[in-house]
C-alpha positions as CSV (number, residue, x, y, z in Angstrom):
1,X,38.4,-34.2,59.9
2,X,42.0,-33.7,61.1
3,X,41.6,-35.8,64.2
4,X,41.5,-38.7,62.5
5,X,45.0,-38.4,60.9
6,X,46.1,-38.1,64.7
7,X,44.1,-40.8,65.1
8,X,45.9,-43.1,62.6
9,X,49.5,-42.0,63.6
10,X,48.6,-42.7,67.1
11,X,47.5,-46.4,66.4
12,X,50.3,-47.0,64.4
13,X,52.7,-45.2,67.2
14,X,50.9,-47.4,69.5
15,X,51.9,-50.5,67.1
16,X,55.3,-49.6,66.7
17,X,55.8,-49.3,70.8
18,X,55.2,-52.8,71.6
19,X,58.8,-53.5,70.1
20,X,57.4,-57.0,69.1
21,X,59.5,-58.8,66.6
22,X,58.4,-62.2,65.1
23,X,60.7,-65.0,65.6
24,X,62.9,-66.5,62.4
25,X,63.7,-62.9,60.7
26,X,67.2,-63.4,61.2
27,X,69.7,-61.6,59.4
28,X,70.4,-63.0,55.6
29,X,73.4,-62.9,53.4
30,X,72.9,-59.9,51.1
31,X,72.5,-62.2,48.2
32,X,69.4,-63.0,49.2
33,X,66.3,-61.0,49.3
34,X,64.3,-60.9,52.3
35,X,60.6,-59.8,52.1
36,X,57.8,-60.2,54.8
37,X,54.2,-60.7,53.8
38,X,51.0,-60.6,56.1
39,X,49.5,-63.8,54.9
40,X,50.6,-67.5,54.4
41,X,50.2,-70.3,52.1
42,X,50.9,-74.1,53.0
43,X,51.4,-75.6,50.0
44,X,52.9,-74.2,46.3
45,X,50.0,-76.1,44.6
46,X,48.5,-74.1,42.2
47,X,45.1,-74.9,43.8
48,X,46.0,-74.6,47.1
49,X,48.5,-71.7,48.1
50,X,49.5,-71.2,44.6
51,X,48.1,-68.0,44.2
52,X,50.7,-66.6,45.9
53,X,53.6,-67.8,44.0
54,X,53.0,-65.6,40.7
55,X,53.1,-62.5,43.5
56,X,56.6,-63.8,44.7
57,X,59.0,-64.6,41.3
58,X,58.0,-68.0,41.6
59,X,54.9,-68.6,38.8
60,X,53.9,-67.3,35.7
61,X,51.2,-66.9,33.6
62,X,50.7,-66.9,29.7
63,X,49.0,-63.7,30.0
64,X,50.1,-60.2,32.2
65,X,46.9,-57.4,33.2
66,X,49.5,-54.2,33.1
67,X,49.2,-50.4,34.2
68,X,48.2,-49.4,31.0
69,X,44.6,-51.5,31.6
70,X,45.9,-54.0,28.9
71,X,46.6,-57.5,28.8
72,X,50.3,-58.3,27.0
73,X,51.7,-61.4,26.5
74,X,53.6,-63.0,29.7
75,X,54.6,-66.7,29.2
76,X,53.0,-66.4,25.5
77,X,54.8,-64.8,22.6
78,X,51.0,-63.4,21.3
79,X,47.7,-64.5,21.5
80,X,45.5,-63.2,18.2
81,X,42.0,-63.7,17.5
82,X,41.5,-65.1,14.5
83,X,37.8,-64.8,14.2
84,X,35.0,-64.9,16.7
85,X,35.4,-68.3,17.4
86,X,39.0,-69.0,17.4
87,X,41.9,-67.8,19.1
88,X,45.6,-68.2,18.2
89,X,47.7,-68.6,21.4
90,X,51.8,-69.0,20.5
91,X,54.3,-69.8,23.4
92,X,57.9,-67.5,23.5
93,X,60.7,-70.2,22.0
94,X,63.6,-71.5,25.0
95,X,60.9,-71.2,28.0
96,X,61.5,-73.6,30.6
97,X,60.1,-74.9,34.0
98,X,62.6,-74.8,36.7
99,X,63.3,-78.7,36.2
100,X,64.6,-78.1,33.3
101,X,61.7,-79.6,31.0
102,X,60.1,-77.6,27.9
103,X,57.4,-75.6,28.1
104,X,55.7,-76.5,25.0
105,X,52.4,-76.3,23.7
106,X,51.8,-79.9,25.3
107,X,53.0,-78.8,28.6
108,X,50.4,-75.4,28.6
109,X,47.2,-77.3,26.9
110,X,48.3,-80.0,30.4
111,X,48.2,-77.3,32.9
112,X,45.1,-76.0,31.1
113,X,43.3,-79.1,31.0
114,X,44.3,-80.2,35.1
115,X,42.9,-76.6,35.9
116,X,39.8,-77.1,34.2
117,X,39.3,-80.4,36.3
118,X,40.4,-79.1,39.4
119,X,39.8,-75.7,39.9
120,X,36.3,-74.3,40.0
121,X,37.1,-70.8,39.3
122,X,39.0,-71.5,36.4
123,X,36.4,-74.3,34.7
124,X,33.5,-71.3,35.6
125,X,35.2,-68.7,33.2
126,X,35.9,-71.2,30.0
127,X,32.2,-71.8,28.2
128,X,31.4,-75.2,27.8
129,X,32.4,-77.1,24.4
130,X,35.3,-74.7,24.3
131,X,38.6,-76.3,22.8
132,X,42.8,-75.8,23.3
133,X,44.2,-78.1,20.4
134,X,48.3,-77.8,20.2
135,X,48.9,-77.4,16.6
136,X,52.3,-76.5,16.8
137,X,55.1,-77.2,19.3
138,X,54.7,-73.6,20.3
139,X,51.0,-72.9,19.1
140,X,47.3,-73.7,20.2
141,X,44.2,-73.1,19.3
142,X,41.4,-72.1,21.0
143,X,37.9,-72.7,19.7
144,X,34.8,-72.2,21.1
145,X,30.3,-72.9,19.9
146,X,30.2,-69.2,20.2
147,X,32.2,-65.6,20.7
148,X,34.1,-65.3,23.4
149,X,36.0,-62.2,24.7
150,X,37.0,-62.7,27.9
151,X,40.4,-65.1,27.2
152,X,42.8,-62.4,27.6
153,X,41.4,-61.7,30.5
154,X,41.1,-65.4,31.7
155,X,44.9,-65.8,30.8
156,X,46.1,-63.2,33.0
157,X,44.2,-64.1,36.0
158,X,46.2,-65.8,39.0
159,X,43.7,-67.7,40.5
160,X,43.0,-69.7,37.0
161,X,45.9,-70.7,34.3
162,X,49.1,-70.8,35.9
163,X,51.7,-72.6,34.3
164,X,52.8,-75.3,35.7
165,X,54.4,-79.1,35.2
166,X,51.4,-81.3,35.5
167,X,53.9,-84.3,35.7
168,X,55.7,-83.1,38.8
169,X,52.7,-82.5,40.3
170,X,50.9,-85.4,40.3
171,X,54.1,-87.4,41.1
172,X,52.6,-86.3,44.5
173,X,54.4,-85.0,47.7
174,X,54.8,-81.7,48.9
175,X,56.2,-80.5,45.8
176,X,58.9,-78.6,47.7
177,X,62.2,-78.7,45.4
178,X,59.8,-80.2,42.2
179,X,60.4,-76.8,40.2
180,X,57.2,-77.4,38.5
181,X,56.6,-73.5,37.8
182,X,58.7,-71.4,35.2
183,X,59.4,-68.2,37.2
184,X,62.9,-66.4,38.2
185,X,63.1,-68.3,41.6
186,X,62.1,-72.2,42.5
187,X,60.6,-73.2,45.9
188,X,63.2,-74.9,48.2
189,X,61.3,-74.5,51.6
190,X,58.0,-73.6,52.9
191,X,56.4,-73.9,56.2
192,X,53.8,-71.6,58.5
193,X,56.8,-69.0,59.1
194,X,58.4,-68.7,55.2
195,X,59.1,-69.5,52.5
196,X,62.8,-69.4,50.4
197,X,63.4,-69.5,47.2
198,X,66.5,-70.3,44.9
199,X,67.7,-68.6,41.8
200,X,66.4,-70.5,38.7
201,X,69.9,-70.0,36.4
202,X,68.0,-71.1,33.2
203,X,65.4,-68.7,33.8
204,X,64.4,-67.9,30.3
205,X,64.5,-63.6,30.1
206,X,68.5,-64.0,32.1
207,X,70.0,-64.9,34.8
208,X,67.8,-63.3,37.7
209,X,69.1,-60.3,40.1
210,X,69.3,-62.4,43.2
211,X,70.8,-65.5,44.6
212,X,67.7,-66.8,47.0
213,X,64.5,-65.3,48.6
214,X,63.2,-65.3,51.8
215,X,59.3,-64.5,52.1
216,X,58.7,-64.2,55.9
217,X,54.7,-64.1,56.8
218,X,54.1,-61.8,59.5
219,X,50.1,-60.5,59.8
220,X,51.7,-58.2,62.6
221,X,52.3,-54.5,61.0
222,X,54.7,-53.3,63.3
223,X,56.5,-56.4,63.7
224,X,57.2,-56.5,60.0
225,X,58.2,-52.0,60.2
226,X,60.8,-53.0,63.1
227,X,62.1,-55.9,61.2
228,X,62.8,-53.3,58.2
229,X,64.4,-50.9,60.5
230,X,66.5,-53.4,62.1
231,X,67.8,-54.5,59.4
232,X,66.7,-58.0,59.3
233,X,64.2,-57.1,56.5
234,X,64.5,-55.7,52.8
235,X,60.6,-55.0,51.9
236,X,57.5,-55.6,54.0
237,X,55.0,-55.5,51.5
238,X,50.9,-55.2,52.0
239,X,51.5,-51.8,54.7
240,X,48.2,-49.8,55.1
241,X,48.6,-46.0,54.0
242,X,47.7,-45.2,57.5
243,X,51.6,-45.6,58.4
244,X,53.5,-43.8,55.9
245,X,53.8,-40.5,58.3
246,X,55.6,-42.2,61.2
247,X,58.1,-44.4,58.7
248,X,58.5,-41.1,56.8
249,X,60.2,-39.9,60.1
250,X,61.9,-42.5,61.2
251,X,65.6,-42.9,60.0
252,X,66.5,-45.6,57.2
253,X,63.1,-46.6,56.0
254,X,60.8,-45.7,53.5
255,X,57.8,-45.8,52.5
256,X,56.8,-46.7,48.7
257,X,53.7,-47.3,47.0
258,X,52.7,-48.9,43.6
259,X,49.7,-48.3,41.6
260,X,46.5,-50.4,43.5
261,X,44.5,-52.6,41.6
262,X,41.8,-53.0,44.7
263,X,39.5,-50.9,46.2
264,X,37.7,-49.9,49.7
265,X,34.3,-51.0,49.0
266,X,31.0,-50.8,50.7
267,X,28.2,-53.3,50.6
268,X,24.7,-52.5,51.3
269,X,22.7,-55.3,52.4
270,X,19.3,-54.8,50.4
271,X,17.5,-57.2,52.0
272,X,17.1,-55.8,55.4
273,X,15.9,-51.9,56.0
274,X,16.7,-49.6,55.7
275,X,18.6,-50.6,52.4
276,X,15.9,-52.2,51.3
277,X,15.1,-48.9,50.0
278,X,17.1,-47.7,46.5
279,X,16.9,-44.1,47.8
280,X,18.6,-44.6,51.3
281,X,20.8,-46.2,49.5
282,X,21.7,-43.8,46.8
283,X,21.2,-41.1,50.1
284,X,24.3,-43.0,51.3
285,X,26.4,-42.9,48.6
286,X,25.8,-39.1,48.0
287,X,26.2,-38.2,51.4
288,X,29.6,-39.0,51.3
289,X,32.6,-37.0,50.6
290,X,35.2,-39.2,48.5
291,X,37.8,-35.7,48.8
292,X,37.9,-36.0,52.0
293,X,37.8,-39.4,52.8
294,X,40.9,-40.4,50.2
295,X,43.1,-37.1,51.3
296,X,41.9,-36.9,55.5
297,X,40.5,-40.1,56.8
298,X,43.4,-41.9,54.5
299,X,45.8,-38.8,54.9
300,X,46.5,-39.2,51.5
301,X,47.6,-42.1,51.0
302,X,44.4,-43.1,48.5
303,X,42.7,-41.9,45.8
304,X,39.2,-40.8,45.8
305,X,36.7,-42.6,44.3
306,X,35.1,-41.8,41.3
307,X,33.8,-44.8,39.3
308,X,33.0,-48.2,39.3
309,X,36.2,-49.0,37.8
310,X,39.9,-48.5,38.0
311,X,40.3,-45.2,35.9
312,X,43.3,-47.0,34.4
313,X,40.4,-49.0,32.2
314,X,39.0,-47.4,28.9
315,X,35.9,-48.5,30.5
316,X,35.8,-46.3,33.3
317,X,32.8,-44.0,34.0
318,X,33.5,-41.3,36.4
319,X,29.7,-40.4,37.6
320,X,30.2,-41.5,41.6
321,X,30.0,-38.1,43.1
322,X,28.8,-36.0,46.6
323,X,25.8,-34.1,46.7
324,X,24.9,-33.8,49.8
325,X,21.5,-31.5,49.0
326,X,20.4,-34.6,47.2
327,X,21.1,-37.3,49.4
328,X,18.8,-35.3,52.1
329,X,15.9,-34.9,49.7
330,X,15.8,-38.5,49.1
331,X,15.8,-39.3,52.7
332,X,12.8,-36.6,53.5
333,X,11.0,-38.1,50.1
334,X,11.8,-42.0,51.6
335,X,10.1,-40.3,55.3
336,X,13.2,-40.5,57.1
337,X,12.6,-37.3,59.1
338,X,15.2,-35.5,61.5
339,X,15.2,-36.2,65.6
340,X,15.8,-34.4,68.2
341,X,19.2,-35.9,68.8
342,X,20.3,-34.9,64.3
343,X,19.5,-39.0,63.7
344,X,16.7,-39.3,61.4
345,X,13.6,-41.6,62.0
346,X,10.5,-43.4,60.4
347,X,8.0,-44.8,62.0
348,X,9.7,-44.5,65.4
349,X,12.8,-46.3,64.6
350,X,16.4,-44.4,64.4
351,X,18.0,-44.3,60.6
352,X,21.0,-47.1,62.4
353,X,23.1,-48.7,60.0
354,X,25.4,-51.3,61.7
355,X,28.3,-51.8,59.8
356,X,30.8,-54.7,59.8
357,X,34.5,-53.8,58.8
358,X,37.5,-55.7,58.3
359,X,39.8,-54.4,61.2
360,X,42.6,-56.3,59.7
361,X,43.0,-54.1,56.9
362,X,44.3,-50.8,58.6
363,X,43.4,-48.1,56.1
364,X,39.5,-49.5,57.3
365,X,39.9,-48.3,60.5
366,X,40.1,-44.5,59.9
367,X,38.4,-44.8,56.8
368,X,35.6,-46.5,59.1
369,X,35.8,-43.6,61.0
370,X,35.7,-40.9,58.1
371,X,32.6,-42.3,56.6
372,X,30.6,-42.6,60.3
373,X,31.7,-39.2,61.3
374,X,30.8,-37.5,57.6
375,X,26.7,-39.3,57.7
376,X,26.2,-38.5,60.8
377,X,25.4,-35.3,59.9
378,X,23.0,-36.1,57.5
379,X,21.1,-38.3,60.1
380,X,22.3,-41.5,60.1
381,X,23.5,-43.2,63.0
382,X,26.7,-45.8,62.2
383,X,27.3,-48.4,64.5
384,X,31.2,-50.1,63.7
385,X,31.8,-53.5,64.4
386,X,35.2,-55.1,63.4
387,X,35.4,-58.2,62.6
388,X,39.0,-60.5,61.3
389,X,37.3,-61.4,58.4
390,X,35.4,-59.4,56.3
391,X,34.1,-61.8,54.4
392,X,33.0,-64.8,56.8
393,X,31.1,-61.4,59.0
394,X,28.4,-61.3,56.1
395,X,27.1,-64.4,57.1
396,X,28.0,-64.7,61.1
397,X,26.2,-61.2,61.8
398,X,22.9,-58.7,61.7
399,X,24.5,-56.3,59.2
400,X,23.3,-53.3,57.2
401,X,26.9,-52.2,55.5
402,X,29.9,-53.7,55.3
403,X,33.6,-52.7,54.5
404,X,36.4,-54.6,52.6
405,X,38.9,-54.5,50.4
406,X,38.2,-56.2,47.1
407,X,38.9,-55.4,43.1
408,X,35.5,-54.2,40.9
409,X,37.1,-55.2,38.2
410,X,37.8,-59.1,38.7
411,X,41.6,-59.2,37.7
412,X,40.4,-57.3,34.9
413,X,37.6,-59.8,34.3
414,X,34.4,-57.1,35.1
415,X,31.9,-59.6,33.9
416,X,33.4,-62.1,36.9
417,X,32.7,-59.7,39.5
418,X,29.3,-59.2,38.8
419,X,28.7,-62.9,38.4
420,X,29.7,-63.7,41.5
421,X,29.0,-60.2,43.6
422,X,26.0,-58.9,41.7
423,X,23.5,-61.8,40.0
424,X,21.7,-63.9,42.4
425,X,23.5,-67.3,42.0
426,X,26.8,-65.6,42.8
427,X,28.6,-67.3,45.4
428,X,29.4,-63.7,46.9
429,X,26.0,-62.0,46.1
430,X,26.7,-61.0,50.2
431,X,24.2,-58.2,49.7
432,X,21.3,-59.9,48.3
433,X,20.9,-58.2,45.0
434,X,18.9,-58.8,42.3
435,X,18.8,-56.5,39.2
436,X,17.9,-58.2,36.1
437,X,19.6,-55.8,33.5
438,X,22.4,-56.3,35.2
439,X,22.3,-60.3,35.5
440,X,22.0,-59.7,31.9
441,X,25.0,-57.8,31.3
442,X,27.2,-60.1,33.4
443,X,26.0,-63.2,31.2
444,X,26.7,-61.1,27.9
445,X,30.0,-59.6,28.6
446,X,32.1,-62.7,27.5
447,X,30.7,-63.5,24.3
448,X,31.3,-59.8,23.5
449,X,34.8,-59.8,21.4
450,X,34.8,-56.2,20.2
451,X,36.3,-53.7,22.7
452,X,34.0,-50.8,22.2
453,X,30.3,-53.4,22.6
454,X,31.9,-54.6,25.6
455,X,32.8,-50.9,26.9
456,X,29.5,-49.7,25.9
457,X,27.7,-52.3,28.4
458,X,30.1,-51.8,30.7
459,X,28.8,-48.0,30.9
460,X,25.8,-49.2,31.0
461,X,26.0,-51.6,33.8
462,X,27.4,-48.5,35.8
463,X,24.8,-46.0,35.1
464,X,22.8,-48.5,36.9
465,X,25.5,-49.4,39.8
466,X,26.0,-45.9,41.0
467,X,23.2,-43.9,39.6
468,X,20.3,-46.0,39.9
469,X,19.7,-49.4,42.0
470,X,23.6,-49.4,43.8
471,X,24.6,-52.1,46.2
472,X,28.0,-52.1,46.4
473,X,30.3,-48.9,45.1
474,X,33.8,-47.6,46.3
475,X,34.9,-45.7,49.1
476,X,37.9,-45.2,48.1
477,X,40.7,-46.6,45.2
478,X,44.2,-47.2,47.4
479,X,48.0,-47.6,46.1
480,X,49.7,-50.5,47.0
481,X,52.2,-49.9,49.9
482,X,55.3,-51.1,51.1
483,X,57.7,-50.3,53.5
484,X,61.5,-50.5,52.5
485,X,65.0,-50.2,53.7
486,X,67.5,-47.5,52.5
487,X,69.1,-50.0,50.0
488,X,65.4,-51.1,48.3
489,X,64.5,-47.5,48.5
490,X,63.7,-47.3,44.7
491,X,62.2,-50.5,44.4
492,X,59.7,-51.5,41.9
493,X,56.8,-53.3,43.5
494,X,55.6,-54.4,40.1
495,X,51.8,-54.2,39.6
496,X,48.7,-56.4,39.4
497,X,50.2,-57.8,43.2
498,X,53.4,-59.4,41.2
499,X,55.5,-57.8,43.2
500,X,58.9,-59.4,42.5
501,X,60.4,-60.6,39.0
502,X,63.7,-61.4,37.9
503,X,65.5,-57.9,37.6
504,X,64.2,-57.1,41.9
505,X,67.0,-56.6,44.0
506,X,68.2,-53.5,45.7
507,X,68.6,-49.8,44.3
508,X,71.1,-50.3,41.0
């Protein structure tokens, strides 16, 4: 499958010729740190665009999901639990928020409690009756009516617990300049083209490596790669693998990658034929070649899948595989019988599978292109659609598969995943599924404290995801990529998508 890698260098080649540049990436002072994302937020609320400011050196949280497939304390000192009800949580000593105030146990058990009134996600993790009493200045306990494993976890996830002044924000305004967070860099601007950030002085691990940052949002890719080149960027993070070739070649910018916490996924729609049937859908999986589709289709740039999970977790089970021999038996047993034309058919209807793709992400539009082009041979007949977003297509279109980019493993929260992707309330059950072993599993998982329990219904859950009833499974796992000047050629992109802290700045 060569031609697609000629494919992908001549879409990107294609990109890079328009010569577009967005307006407002001037040149900086080389104090300042200048970074381009595709994606905006209008507001540094943590409920509203704050997710982004723990990826930016702006927030923290009290917990950190590192490479190692462990959570370690972030904005906490350690969290211990005690017994199966209790956990001890105790804050590092000299932590401030950028306006200067303490961040005490008070200040955390505020933040805590405005979340749990505020933001759905984080009030759906925390089992009801649960408790967070300070009793310390620096300690606070959490108790709950029964176990409960899944706090670590909780802590570390951006979308939840960030820390934040719950004073300066409800004084109300646009909380521009408020310094209500406690990261390296404070908010000073923000509107639909960037936003700049300061140097917090006090910052509590030193004095961070930069004066100000600039985060410019530009969703086009080869606006952001000229910007680089031109010198009017550092880092343009978020770059699809599918570009790395022609940046390789082209003089004074690099491209870098970073261990990915997402995946490519696929998600068969079981309510509609043919993947109403578990064998066209296993045929499907097994059809495919995860080799080739990680080191052709994606040119390398990916890694193929072979799990559920990130291999990085001690949960991992690697039993997603190709068997091609297989995957056509179970089509002939489900009556799916060769045509004349190579595309199978039942009953006088064609084994077509139209499939709705994200064509925002790059890497999805050779991977797209890998996967049609590989089950074709085996008789079924993909029809692509792109659509801008992925997510908003499941329910705007006639599908049969979809492809996005998403994380299994629920900011290392699995049991949230399959809540919300896999049980039939789940707000994102896109694909209509309905297995009840595994609707017990996701209910289970966080009253499970001990590690190897939780590990061993983890397995569990996956000999049934990929072996016997799948719905959704991975196409491929992907390495975070960014594309860099000469001077940020050895730049750490972090991990977990907190891609700056207080020590980024150009090579040292």
């Amino acid at each position: 499958m060569i031609f697609l890698n000629r494919k992908a260098l001549a879409f990107v080649a294609a990109l890079l010729a328009s010569g577009a540049v967005s307006a407002g990436l001037a040149a900086q002072d080389r104090t300042e740190m200048r970074v381009s994302l595709p994606f905006s937020a209008s507001s540094i609320d943590p409920n509203e665009g704050g997710w982004l400011m723990h990826g930016v050196g702006v927030a923290e949280l009290l917990m950190r999901f590192e490479e190692d497939g462990q959570f370690h304390p972030w904005l906490l000192e350690s969290l211990e639990s005690v017994d199966d009800l209790t956990w001890r949580m105790r804050l590092r000593p000299d932590v401030t928020f950028q306006n200067g105030k303490p961040v005490d146990a008070e200040a955390v058990v505020a933040a805590i409690t405005y979340q749990l009134e505020h933001s759905p996600a984080a009030r759906a993790e925390i089992p009801q009756g649960a408790r967070f009493t300070v009793t310390d200045p620096l300690e606070i306990l959490f108790e709950t009516e029964g176990p409960f494993g899944s706090l670590p976890g909780v802590l570390a996830h951006r979308l939840m617990f960030p820390i934040f002044d719950v004073e300066g924000l409800e004084e109300g305004g646009d909380l521009i300049g408020a310094g209500i967070y406690t990261g390296p860099y404070a908010v000073d601007s923000l509107d639909s083209q960037a936003l700049t950030a300061v140097r917090y002085d006090d910052y509590w691990q030193g004095v961070p490596a930069m004066e100000a940052l600039r985060v410019t949002f530009v969703p086009n890719i080869n606006a952001s790669i000229l910007a680089v080149e031109n010198g009017e960027l550092d880092v343009a993070f978020w770059m699809p693998g599918v570009v790395r070739n022609l940046v390789e070649v082209t003089p004074g910018i690099h491209y870098i990658t970073t261990t990915g916490t997402d995946s490519y996924l696929a998600y068969l729609n079981v309510t509609r034929p043919p993947f109403d049937d578990v064998d066209v859908r296993r045929a499907f999986m097994l059809g495919l070649d995860y080799e080739s589709l990680a080191n052709e289709a994606l040119d390398g740039t990916a890694r193929p899948a072979t799990s559920f999970y990130l291999p990085l977790f001690p949960f991992a089970v690697h039993n997603q595989h190709t068997d091609r021999a297989e995957a056509a038996r179970l089509l002939d047993a489900a009556g799916w019988q060769p045509g004349p034309n190579g595309i199978r058919v039942k009953d006088g209807q064609p084994l077509q599978i139209d499939v709705i793709y994200n064509s925002a992400i790059g890497d999805l539009v050779p991977l797209s292109g890998g996967v049609q082009f590989q089950l074709r041979d085996l008789g079924f007949d993909l029809r692509m659609v792109p659509v801008e977003d992925g997510y908003a297509g499941y329910t705007q279109y006639e599908w049969n598969a979809g492809f996005n980019s998403d994380a299994t493993w629920g900011s290392g929260l699995p049991e949230s995943f399959l809540n919300r992707y896999l049980t039939p309330a789940g707000d994102r059950n896109f694909t209509g599924y309905e297995n009840a072993e595994i609707s017990e599993i996701a209910a289970t998982l966080p009253s499970i404290v001990d590690p190897e329990e939780r590990n061993a219904l983890l397995a569990r859950a996956q000999e049934i995801l990929i072996e016997e009833d799948p719905a959704i499974f991975l196409l491929a796992f992907y390495d975070q990529g960014a594309v860099v000047s000469d001077a940020y050629s050895e730049f750490d992109m972090g991990f977990a998508l907190a891609f700056i802290d207080w020590q980024s700045g150009p090579n040292r």
